[in-house]
C-alpha positions, 0 to 999 in steps of 0.5 A: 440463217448462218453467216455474218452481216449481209454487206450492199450489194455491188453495182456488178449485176442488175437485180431481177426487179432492174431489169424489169425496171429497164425493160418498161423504161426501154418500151415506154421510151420506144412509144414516146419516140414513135409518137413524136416522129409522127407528128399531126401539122397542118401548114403546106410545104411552102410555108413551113419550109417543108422541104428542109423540115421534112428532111430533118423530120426523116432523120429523126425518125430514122434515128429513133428506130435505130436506137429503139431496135437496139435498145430492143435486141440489146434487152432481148439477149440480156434478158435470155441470158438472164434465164439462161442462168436462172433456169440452168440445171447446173447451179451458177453463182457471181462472188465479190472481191470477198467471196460475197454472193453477188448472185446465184441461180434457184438450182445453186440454192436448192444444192445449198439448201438455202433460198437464194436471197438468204446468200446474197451478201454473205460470204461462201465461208458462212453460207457453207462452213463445210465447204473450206476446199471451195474457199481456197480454190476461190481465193486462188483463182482471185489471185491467179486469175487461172481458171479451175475445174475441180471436184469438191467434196462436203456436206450442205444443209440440204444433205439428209444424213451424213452422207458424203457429196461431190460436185464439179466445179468450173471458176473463173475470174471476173474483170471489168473494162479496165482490167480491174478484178471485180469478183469470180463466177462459177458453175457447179454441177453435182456429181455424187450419184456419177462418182459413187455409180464409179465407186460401185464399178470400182468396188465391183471390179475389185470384187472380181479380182479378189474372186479371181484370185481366190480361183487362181490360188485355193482351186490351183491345188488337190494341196489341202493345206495348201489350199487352206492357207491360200484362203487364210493369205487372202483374208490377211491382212486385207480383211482381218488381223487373224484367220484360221481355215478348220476342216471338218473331221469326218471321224468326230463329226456327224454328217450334219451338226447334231444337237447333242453331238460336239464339233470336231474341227481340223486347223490347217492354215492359220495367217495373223498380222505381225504383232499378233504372232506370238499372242495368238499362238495359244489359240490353236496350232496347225494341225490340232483339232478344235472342239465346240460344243453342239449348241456352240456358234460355230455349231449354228453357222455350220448348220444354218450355212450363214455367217455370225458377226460378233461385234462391238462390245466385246462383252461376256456374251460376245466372248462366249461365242467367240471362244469354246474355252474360257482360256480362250476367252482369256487370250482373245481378250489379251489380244485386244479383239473386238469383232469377228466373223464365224464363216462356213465352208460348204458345198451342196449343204455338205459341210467342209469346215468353217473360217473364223476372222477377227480384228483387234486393236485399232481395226475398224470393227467388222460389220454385216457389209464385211460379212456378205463379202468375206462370205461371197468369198468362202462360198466360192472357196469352198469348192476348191477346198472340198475338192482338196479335202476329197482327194486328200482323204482318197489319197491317204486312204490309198496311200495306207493301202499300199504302205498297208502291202508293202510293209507286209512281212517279206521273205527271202532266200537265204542267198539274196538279200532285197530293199524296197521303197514305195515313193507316192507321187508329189503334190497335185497328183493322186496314188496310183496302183505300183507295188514291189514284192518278194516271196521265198520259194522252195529250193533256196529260190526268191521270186521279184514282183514289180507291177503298175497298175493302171489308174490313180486313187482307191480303185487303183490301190484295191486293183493292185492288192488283188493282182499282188494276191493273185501273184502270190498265190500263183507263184507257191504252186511252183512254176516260171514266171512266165506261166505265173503270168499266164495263170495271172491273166486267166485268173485276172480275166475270170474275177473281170477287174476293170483295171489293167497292169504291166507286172515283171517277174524275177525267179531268182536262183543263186544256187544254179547262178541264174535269173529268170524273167517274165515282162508284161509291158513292164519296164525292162531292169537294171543288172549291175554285174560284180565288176560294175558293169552295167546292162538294161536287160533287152526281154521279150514284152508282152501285153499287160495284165488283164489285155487278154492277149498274154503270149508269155516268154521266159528269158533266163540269163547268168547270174554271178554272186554279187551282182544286183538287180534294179527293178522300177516303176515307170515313174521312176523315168518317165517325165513331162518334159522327156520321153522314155528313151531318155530315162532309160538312157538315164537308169543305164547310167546310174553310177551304182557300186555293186558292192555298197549297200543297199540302203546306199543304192537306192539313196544313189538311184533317187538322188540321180533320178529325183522321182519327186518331180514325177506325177506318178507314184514310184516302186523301187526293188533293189535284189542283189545275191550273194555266194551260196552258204558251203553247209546248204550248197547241195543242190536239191533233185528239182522237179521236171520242167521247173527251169525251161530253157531261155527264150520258151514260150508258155501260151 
């Protein structure tokens, strides 16, 4: 038994053994009081004075039952007290001046672990070496004389492991009847199941918002890098000295994993702790791609969907799977990592990549509890990236459909000169279906095409190939816009295409100094004449292409050597945040000089109407004409109604 020699015990409380004692005491002393107060003498009244003496007798026994009840009700409640202390769940102990145990109750000695005679006359310091916090505050509240209720933390001989315990404790000091400081009681009530039930609430809510959060940044953007790198924030440093988010390429990668094809990963957000910036650098840059072998960790995590823990020792073996390269192996080492965590990325059994943590230097190393959370995690991250790498391939593919078209080559006139810029919608949004064209056409003459597609994505982007394709193969038949269009809407309507678009066509003549148009549900253009002034042209609207309701008009309007021509989409001055009166308000505002190049025009036009806060995609055609070439200004027979009049109507 620890502690030190066992001192006497101070008269403060009875034992156990004297109250029992008292208790026969006060019974046996009640019985002799009964027996002499009913006393057997045989004299008459008037012999023995009777009436004196039966007076004094009546007070006698008056007396002795007075003092025997109490006695009596005095023993009772001594005695429920006593098993109220001795019988309460909550533990109860009496300490001395020295903080020796005077008493204690059997569940103070069970939550101890030793017998409650093994603590009287020991010292709380002895008895429980681990419980220093508890001495203290005993010791204070000695001096003070102010109660305390507090939690106390430790370790007792009757805790089976290493296992942390918390009781609740309410002290006070004890007096005598003169005010003369006798010891200090206590009650102590155990509370680690309550507290740790609390921690568990805690570490759930935590848990919660760390989901939440993940929610809230990876699903929030179509970004993939964006989306990534939120994943790699979050990871560090709360969890890990360094992350990396890989994305499967699905150009060097199987559907699945297979065992004698390698791993092809994309890095595309990396995140690290201060000091490992630049030693970390060696092992993969963003954008890079990340091969490992088929028979690889990271080749097992993908394929099983689990994650693999590499932890303590860093050994051969361990470093093996941490790395595909012996340089990296190398530079891990350097690194000072000792743990990690292999995490995959995958919806529906599909594999979207994988994330790799690791801890170095002083890091307590990752464990299998780290990994169920870090993986609860990346499941739930997984959507939101899968989400962003779909749209991005969809967006790219899209995007190198219209680049694909819009770089084709383009001919002119020989007197008109154009600039074409296609700008692909900012971040969150997908490429719609908007292209520009020019095609020379016999008679020195330039046909402008801008349309609009409606709808977002691939099917958007092959929408608009077949009605560029349809337009240009109307347009070298010969004919005016407006009954290109109405052959468009008829050829549109054969081949059924399931999209609809506003397309305006310019027929240029700078020979004969004119303009034709055709509008179907296009926006209007911009004409900017030699002297600068400016005019949003107003033109007869048709439906869109593909409606079925084309009644198309042809409108013709003057058209002076060096003037220019602003054709768009309607990303260019459609927002949010206004409607379209007011950009185009804002594209007849635009301060152009007719006479700066082209290449300065569009910068003028983007720089005013900034199309990177659009969410849609926009196509900007600049055409502007120039006086005819002297050597090739005759003007060739035409054939008949090549040129009808302004205003007529093909429907």
């Amino acid at each position: 038994m620890p502690g030190d020699e066992v001192h006497p015990t101070p008269r403060i409380l009875l034992t156990r053994a004297e109250l029992a004692e008292l208790a026969d005491a006060v019974h046996r002393a009640g019985s002799a009081g009964a027996e002499a107060g009913t006393g057997t003498g045989t004299g008459t009244a008037e012999d023995t004075g009777v009436g004196a003496v039966e007076g004094t007798g009546a007070v006698t026994r008056d007396g002795l039952a007075a003092v025997e009840a109490s006695a009596e009700r005095l023993l009772e409640e001594l005695t429920l007290t006593r098993r109220l202390l001795d019988h309460c769940p909550a533990g109860v102990a009496v300490l001395d001046r020295d903080l020796r145990y005077l008493y204690l109750n059997d569940a103070l000695a069970r939550l101890n672990g030793f017998p409650a005679a093994d603590h009287l006359g020991r010292r709380l310091q002895d008895v429980l070496p681990g419980l220093e916090s508890s001495q203290q505050l005993l010791e204070q509240v000695l001096r003070t004389g102010t109660p305390q209720v507090v939690t106390v933390g430790g370790r007792t001989p009757a805790d089976p492991s290493d296992d942390r315990r918390w009781w609740l404790g309410a002290y006070h000091r004890l007096t005598g009847p003169a005010g003369e400081v006798l010891g200090v009681a206590g009650v102590v009530l155990e509370v680690t199941d309550t507290l740790r039930g609390r921690e568990d609430l805690v570490r759930a809510g935590n848990r919660m918002a760390l989901f939440d959060e993940a929610n809230r940044t990876i699903g929030a953007t179509l970004d993939l890098r964006r989306a990534c790198q939120a994943l790699a924030d979050l990871l560090v440093p709360r969890f890990a000295d360094y992350a990396a988010v890989d994305v499967v390429d699905p150009e060097g990668t199987p559907r699945v994993p297979q065992e004698r094809l390698p791993l092809r990963l994309r890095r595309i957000a990396l995140a690290t702790t201060p000091d490992l910036t630049e030693v970390s650098s060696p092992l993969g840059r963003l954008g890079e791609f990340v091969v490992h072998r088929a028979d690889s960790p990271m080749a097992r995590v993908l394929t099983d969907r689990r994650p693999l823990v590499l932890g303590r020792p860093p050994d051969d073996e361990t470093m093996r799977d941490f790395t595909p390269s012996s340089e990296r192996k190398a530079q891990f080492l350097r690194m000072g990592a000792h743990s990690g965590i292999y995490l995959p990325l995958a919806v529906h059994d599909e594999p979207v990549g994988a994330v790799m943590v690791f801890r170095a230097g002083d890091s307590p190393p990752l464990t299998d509890a780290d990994a169920e959370l870090l993986g609860d995690l990346t499941d739930r991250a997984a959507t939101g990236i899968a989400h962003a790498v779909r749209f991005t391939r969809e967006h790219e593919t899209a995007l190198e459909m219209q680049r694909a078209f819009l770089t084709a080559p383009t001919v002119t006139g020989p007197d008109v000169e154009t600039l074409g810029r296609y700008l692909p919608a900012g971040a969150g949004a997908e490429v719609g279906g908007d292209w520009f064209d020019t095609l020379a056409l016999p008679h020195g003459r330039t046909l402008l095409v801008v349309g609009d597609v409606m709808g977002h994505g691939t099917r958007a982007a092959a929408a608009m190939s077949e009605y560029r394709s349809v337009l240009r193969t109307l347009a070298v038949q010969s004919g005016t816009p407006d009954f290109i269009l109405l052959q468009a809407e008829r050829t549109v309507l054969t081949l059924e295409l399931d999209r609809v678009a506003t397309c305006l066509l310019v027929l240029l003549d700078p020979r004969r100094e004119c303009a034709t148009f055709a509008n179907a549900g296009h926006v209007p253009p911009l004409l900017v004449a030699p002297d600068g002034t400016r005019t949003l042209l107003d033109l007869p609207v048709a439906p869109p292409l593909g409606v079925g309701l084309g009644s198309f008009s042809a409108t013709t309007v003057p058209l002076s050597p060096g003037s220019v021509l602003l054709l768009c989409t309607d990303g260019l001055i459609e927002r949010r945040d206004r409607d379209i009166e007011s950009g185009l308000h804002a594209l007849a505002g635009l301060p152009l000089d007719p006479a700066a190049p082209l290449p300065t025009l569009l910068d003028t036009v983007t720089a005013h109407l900034d199309p990177s806060t659009s969410e849609d995609d926009v196509a900007i055609l600049l055409a502007r004409t120039k006086p005819p070439n002297p050597h090739t200004a005759h003007l060739p027979h035409l054939p008949p109604g090549w040129l009808q009049d302004p205003g007529s109507t093909t429907g």
